[in-house]
mmJSON file of the N, C-alpha and C atoms, coordinates in Angstrom:
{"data_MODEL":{"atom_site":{
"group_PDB":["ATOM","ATOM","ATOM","ATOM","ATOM","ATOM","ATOM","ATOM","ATOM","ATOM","ATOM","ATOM","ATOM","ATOM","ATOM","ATOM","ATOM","ATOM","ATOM","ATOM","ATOM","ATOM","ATOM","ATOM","ATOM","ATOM","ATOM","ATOM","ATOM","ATOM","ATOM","ATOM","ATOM","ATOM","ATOM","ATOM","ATOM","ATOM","ATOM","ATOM","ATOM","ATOM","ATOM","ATOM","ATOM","ATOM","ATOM","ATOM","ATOM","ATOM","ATOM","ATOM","ATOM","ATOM","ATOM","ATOM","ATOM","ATOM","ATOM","ATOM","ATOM","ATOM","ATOM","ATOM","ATOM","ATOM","ATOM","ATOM","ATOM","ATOM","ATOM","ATOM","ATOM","ATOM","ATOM","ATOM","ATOM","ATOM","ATOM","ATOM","ATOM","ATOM","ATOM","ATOM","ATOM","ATOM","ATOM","ATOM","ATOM","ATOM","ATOM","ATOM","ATOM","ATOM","ATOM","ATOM","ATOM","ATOM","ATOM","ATOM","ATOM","ATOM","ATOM","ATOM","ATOM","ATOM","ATOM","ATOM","ATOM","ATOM","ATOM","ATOM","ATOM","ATOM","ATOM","ATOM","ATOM","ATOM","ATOM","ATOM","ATOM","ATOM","ATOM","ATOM","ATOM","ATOM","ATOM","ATOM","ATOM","ATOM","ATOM","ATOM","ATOM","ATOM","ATOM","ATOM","ATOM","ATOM","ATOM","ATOM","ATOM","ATOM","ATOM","ATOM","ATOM","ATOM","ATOM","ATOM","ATOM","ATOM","ATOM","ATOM","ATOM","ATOM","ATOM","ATOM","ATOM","ATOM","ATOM","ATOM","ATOM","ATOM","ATOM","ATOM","ATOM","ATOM","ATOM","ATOM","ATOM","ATOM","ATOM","ATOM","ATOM","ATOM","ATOM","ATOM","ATOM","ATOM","ATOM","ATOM","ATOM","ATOM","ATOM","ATOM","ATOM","ATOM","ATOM","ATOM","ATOM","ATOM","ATOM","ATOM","ATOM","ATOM","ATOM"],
"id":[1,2,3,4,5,6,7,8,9,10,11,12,13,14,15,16,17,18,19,20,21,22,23,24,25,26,27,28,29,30,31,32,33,34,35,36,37,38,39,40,41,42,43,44,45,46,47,48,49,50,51,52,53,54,55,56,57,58,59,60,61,62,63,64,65,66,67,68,69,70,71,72,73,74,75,76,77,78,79,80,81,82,83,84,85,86,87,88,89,90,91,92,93,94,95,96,97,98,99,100,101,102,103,104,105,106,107,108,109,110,111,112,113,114,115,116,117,118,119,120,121,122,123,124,125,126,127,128,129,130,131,132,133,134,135,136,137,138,139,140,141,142,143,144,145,146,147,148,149,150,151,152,153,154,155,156,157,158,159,160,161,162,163,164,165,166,167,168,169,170,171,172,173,174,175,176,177,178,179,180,181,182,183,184,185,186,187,188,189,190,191,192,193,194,195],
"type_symbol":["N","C","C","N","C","C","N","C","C","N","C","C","N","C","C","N","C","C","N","C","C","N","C","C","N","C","C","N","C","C","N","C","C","N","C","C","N","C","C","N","C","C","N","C","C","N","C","C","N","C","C","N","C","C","N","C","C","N","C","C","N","C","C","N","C","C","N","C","C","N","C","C","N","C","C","N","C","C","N","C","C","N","C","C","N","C","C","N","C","C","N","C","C","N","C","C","N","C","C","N","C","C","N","C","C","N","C","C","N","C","C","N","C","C","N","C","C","N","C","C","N","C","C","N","C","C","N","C","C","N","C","C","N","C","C","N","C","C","N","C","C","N","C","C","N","C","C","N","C","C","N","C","C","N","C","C","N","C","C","N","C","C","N","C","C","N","C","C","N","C","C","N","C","C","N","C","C","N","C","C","N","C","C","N","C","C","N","C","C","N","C","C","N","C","C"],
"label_atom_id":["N","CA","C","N","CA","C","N","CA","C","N","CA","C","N","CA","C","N","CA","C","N","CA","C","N","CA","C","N","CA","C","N","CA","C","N","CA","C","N","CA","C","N","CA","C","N","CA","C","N","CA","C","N","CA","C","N","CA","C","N","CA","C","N","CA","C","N","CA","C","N","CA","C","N","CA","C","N","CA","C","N","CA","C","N","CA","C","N","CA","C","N","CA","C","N","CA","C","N","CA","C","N","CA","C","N","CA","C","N","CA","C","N","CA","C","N","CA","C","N","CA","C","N","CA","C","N","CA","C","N","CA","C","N","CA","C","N","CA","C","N","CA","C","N","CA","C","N","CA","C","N","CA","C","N","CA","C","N","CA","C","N","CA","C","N","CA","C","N","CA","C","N","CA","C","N","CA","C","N","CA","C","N","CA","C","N","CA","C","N","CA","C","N","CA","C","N","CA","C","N","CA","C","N","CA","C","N","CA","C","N","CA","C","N","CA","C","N","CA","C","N","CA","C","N","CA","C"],
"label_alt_id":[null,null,null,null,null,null,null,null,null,null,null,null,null,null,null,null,null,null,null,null,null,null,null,null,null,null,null,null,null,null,null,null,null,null,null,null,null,null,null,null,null,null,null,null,null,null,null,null,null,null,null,null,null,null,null,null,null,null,null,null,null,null,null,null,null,null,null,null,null,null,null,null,null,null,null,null,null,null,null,null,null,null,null,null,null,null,null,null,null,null,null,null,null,null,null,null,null,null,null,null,null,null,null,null,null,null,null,null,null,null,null,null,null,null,null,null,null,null,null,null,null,null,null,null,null,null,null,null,null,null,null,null,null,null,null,null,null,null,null,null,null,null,null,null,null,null,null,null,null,null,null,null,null,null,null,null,null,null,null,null,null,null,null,null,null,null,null,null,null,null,null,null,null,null,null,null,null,null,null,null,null,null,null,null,null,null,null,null,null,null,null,null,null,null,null],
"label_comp_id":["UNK","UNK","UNK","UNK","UNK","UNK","UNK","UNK","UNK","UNK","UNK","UNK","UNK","UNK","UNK","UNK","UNK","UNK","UNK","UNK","UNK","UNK","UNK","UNK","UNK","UNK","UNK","UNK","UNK","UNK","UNK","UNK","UNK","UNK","UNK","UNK","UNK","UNK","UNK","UNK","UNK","UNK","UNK","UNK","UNK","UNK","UNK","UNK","UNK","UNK","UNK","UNK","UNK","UNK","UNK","UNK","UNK","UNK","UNK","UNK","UNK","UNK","UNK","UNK","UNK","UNK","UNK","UNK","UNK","UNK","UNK","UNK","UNK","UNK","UNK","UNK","UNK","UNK","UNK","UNK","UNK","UNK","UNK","UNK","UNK","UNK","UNK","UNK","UNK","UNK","UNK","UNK","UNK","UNK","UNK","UNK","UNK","UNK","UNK","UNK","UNK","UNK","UNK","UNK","UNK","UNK","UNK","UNK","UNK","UNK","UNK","UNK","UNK","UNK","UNK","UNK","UNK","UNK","UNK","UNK","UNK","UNK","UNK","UNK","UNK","UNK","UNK","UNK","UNK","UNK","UNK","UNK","UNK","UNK","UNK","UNK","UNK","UNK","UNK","UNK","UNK","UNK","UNK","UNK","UNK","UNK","UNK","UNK","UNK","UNK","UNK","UNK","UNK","UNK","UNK","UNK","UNK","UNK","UNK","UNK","UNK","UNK","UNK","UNK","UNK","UNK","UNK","UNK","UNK","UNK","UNK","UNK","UNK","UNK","UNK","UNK","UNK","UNK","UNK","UNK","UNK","UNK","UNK","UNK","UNK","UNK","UNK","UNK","UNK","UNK","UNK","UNK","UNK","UNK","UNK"],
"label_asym_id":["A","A","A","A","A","A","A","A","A","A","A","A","A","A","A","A","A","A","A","A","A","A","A","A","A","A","A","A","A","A","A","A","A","A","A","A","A","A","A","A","A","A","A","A","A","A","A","A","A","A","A","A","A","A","A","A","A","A","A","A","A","A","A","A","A","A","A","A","A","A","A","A","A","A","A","A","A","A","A","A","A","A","A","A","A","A","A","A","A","A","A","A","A","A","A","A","A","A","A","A","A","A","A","A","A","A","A","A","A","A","A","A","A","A","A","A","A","A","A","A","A","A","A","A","A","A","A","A","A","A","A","A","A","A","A","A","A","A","A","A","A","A","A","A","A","A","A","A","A","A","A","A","A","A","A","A","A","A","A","A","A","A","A","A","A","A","A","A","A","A","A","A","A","A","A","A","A","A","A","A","A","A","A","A","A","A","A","A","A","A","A","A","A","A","A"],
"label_entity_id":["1","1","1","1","1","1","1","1","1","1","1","1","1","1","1","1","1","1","1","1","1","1","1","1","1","1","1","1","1","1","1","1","1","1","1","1","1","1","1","1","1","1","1","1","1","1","1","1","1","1","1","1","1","1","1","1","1","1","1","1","1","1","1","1","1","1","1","1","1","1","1","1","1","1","1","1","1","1","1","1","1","1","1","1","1","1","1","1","1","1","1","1","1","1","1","1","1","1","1","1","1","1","1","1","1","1","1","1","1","1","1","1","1","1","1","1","1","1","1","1","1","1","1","1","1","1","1","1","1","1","1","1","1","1","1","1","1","1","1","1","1","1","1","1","1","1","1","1","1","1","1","1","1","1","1","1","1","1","1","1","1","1","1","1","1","1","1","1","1","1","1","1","1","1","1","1","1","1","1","1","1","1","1","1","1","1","1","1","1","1","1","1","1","1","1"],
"label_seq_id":[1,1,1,2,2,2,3,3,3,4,4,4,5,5,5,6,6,6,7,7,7,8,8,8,9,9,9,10,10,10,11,11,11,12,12,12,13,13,13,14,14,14,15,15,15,16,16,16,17,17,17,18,18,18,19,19,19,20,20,20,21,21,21,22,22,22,23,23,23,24,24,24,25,25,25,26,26,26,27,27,27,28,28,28,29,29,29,30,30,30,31,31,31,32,32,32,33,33,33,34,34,34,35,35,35,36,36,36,37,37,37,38,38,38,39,39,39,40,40,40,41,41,41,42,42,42,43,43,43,44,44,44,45,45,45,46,46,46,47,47,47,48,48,48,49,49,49,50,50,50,51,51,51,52,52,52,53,53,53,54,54,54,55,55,55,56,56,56,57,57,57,58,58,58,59,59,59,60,60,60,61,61,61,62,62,62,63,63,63,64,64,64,65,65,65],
"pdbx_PDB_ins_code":[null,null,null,null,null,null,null,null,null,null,null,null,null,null,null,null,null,null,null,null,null,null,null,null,null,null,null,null,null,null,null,null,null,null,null,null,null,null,null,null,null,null,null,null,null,null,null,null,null,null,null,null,null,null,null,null,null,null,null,null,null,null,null,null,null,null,null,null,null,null,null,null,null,null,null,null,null,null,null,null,null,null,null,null,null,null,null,null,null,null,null,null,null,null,null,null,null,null,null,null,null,null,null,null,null,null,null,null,null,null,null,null,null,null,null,null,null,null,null,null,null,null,null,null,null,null,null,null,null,null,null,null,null,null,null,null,null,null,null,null,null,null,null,null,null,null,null,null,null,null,null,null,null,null,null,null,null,null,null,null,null,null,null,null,null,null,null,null,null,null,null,null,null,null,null,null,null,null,null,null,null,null,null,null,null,null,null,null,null,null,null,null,null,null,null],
"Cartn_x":[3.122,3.654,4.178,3.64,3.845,5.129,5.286,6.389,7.832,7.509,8.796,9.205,7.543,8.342,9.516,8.434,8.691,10.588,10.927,12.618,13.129,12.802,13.699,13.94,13.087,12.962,13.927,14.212,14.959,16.357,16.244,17.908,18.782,17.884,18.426,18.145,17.288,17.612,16.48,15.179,14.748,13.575,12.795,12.133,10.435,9.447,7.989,6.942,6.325,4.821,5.304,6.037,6.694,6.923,7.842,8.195,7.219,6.299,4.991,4.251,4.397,3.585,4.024,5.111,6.163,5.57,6.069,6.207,4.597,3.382,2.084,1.733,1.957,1.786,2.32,3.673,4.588,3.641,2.971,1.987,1.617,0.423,-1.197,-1.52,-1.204,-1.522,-2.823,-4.155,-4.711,-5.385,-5.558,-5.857,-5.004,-3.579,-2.948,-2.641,-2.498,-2.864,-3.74,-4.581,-6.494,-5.895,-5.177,-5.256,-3.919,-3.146,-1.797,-2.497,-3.676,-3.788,-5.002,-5.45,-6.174,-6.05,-4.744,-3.764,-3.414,-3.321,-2.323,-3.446,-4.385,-5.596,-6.444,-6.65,-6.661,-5.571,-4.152,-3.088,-3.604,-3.869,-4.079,-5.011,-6.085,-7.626,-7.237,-6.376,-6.376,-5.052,-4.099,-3.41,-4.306,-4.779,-5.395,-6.551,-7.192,-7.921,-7.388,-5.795,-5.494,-4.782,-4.518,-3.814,-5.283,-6.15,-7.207,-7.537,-7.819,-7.99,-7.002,-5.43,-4.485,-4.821,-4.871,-4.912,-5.973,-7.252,-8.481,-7.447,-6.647,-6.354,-5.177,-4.46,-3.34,-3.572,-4.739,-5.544,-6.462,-6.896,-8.384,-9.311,-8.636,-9.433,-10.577,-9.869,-10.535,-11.609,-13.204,-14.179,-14.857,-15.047,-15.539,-16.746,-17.564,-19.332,-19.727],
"Cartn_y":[0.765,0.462,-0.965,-2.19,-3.539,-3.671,-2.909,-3.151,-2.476,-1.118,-0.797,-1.632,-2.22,-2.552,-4.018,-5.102,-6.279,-6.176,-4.466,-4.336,-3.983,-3.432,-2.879,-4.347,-5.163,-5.978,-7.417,-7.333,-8.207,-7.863,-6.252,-6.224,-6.004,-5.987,-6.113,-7.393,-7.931,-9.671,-9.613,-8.411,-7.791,-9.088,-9.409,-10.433,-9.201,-9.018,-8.323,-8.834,-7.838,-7.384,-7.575,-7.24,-7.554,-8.823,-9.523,-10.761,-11.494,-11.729,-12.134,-12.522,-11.154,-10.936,-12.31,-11.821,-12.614,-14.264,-14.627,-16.011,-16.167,-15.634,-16.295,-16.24,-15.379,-15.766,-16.665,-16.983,-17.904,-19.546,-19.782,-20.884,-20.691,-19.653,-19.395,-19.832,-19.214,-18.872,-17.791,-17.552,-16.541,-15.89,-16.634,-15.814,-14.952,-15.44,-14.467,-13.334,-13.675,-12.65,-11.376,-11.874,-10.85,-10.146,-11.144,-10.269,-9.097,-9.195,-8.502,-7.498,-7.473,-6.588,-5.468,-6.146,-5.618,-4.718,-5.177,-4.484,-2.893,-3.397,-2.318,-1.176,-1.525,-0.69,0.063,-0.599,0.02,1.323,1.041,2.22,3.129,2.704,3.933,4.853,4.243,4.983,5.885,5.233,5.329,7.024,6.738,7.944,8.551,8.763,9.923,10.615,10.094,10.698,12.091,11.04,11.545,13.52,12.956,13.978,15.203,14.877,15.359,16.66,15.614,16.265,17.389,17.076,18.346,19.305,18.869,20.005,21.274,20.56,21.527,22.582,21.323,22.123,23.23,23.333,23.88,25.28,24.895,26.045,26.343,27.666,28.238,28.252,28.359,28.558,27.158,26.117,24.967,24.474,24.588,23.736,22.862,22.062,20.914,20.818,20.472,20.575,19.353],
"Cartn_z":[-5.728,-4.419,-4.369,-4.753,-4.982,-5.679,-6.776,-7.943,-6.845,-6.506,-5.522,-4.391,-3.586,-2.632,-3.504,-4.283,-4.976,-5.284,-5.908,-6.303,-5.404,-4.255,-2.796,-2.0,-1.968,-0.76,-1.925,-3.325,-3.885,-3.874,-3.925,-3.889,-3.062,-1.779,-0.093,0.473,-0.455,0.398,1.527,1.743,2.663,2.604,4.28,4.137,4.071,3.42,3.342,2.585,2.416,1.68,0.004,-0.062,-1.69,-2.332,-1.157,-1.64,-1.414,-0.249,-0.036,-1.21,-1.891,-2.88,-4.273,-4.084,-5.319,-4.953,-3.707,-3.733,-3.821,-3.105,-3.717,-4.987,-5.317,-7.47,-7.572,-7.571,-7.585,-7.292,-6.272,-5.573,-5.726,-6.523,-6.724,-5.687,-4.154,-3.061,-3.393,-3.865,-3.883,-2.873,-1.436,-0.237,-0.191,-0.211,0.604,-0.593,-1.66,-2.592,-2.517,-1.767,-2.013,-0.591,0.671,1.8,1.621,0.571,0.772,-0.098,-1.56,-1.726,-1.216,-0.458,0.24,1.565,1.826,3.004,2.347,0.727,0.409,-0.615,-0.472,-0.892,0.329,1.645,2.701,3.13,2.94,3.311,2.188,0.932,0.567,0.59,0.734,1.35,2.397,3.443,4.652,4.312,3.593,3.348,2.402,1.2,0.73,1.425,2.455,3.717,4.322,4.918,5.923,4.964,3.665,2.53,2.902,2.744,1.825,3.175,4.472,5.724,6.399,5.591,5.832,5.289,4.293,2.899,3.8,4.203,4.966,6.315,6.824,8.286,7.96,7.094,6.292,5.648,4.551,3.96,3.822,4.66,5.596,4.318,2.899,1.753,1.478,1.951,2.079,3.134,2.359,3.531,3.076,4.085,4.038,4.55,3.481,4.309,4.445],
"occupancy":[1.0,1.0,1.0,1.0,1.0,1.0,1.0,1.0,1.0,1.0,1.0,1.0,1.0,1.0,1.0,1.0,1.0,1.0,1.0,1.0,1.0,1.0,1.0,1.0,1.0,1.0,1.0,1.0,1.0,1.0,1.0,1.0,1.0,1.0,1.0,1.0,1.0,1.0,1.0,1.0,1.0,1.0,1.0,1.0,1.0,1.0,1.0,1.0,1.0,1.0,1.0,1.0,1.0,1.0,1.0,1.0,1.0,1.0,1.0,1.0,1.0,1.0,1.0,1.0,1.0,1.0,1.0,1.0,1.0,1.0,1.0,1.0,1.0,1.0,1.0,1.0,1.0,1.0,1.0,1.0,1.0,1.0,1.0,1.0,1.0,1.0,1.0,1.0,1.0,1.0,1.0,1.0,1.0,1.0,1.0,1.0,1.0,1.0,1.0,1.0,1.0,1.0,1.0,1.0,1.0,1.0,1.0,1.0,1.0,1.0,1.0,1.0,1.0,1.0,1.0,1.0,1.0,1.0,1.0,1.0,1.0,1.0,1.0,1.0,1.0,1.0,1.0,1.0,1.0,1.0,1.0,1.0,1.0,1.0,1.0,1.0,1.0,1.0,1.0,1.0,1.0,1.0,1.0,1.0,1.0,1.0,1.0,1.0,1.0,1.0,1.0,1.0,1.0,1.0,1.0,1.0,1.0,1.0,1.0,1.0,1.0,1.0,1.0,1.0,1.0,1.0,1.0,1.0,1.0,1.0,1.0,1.0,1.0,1.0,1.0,1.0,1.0,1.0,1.0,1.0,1.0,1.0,1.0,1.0,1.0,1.0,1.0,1.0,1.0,1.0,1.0,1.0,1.0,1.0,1.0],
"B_iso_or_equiv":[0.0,0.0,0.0,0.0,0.0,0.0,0.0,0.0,0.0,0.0,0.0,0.0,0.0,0.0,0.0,0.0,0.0,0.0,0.0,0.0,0.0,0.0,0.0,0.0,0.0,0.0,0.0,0.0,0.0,0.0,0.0,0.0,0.0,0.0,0.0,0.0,0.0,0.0,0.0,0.0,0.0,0.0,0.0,0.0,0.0,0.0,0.0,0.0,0.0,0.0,0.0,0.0,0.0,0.0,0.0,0.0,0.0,0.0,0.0,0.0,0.0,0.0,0.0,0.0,0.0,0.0,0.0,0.0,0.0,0.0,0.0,0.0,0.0,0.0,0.0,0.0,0.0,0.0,0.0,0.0,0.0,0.0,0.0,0.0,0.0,0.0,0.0,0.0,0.0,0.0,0.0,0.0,0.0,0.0,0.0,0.0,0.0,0.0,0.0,0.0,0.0,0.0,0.0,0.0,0.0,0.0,0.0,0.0,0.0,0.0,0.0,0.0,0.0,0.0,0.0,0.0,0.0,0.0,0.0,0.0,0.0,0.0,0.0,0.0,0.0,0.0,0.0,0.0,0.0,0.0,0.0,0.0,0.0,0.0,0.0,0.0,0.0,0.0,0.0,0.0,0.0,0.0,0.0,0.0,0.0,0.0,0.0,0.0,0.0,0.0,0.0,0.0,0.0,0.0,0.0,0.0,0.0,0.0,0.0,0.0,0.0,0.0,0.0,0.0,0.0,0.0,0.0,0.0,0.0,0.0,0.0,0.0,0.0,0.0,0.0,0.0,0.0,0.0,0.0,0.0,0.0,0.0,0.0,0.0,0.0,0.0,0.0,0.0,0.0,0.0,0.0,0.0,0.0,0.0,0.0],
"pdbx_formal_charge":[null,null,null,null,null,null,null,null,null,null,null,null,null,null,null,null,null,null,null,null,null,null,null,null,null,null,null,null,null,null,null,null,null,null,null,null,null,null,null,null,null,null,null,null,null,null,null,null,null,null,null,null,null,null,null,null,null,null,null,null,null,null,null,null,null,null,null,null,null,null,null,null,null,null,null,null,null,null,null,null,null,null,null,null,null,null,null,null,null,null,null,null,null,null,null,null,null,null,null,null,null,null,null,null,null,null,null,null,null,null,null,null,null,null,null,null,null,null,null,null,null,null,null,null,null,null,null,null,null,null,null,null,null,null,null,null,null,null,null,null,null,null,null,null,null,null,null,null,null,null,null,null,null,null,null,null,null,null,null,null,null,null,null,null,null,null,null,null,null,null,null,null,null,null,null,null,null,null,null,null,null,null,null,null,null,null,null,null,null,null,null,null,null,null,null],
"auth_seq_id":[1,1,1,2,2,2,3,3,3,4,4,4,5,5,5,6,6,6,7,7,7,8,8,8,9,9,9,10,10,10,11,11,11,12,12,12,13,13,13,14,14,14,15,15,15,16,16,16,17,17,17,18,18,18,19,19,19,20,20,20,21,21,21,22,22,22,23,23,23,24,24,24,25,25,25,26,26,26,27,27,27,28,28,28,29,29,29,30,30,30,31,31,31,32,32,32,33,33,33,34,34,34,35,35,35,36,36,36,37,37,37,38,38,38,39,39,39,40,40,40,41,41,41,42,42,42,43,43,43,44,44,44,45,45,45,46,46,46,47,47,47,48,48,48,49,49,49,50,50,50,51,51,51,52,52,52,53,53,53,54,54,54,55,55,55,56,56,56,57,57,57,58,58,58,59,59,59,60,60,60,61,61,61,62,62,62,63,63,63,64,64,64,65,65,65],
"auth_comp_id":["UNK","UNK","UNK","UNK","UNK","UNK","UNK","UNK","UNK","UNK","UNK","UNK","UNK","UNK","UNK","UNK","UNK","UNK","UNK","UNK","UNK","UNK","UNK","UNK","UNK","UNK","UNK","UNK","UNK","UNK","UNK","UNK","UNK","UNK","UNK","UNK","UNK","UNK","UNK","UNK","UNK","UNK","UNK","UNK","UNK","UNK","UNK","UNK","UNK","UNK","UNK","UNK","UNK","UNK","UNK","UNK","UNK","UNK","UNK","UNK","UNK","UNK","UNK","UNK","UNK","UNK","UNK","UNK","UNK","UNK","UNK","UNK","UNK","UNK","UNK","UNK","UNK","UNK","UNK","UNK","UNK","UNK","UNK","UNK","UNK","UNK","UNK","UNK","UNK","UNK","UNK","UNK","UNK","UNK","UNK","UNK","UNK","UNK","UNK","UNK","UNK","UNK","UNK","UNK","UNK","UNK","UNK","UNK","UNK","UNK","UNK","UNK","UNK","UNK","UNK","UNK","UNK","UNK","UNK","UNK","UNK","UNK","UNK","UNK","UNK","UNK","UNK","UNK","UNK","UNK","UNK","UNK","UNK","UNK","UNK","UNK","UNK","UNK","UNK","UNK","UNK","UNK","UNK","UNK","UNK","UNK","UNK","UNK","UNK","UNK","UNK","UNK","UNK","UNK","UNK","UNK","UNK","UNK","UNK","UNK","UNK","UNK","UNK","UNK","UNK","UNK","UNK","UNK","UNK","UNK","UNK","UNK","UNK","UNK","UNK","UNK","UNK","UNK","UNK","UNK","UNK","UNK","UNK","UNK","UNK","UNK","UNK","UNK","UNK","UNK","UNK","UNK","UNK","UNK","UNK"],
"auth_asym_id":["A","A","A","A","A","A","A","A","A","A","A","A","A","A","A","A","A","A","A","A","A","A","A","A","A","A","A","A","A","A","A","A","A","A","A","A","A","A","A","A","A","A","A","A","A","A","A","A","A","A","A","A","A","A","A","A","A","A","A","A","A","A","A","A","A","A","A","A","A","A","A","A","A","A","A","A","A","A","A","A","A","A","A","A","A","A","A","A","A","A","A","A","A","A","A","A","A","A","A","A","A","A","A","A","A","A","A","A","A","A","A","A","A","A","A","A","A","A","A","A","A","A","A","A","A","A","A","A","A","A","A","A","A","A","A","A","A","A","A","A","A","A","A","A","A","A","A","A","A","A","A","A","A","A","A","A","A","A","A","A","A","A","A","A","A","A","A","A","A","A","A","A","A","A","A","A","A","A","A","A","A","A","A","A","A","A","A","A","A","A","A","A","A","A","A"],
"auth_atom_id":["N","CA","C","N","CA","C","N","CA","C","N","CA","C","N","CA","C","N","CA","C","N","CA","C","N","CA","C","N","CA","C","N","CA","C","N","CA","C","N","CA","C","N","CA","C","N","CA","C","N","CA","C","N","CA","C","N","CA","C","N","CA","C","N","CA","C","N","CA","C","N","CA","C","N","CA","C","N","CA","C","N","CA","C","N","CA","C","N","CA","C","N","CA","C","N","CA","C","N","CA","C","N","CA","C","N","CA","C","N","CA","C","N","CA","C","N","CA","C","N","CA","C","N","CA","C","N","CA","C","N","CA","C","N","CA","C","N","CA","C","N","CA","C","N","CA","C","N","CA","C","N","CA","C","N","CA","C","N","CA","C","N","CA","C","N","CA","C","N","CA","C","N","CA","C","N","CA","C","N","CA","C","N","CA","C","N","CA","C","N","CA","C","N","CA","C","N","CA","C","N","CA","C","N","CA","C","N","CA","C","N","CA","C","N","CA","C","N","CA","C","N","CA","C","N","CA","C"],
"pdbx_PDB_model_num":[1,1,1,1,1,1,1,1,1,1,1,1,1,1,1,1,1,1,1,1,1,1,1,1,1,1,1,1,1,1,1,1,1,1,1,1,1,1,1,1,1,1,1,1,1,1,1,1,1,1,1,1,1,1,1,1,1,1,1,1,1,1,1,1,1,1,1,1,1,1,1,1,1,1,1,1,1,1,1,1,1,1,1,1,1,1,1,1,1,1,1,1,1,1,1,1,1,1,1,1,1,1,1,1,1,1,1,1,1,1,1,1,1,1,1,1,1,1,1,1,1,1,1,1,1,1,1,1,1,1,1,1,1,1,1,1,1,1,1,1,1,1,1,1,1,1,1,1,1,1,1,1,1,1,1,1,1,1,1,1,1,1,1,1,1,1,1,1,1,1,1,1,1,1,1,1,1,1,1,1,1,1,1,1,1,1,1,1,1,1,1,1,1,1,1]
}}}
């Protein structure tokens, strides 16, 4: 996710989470390092949840005890 956003947001000039990323390595900024990847380890918890919980409501074959 880092590496896509890092080439989308360079070759649109786009201001984010990518370049963020770029320029604190860049400063060995490492707070904001830990908080950007920590942002981006939360979305994913937070989406394979939300994946896991369709999958149940979708197909009756699926339970969850």
């Amino acid at each position: 996710m880092i590496g896509g956003a890092v080439v989308i947001e360079s070759i649109f000039n786009l201001p984010g989470l990518g370049l963020l990323t770029v320029n604190s390595i860049s400063n060995r900024d490492y707070v904001t390092i830990e908080a950007v990847l920590l942002l981006y380890a939360i979305v994913l918890v937070f989406i394979n949840l939300l994946t896991d919980l369709t999958y149940g409501f979708l197909d009756p074959r699926i339970h969850y005890n």
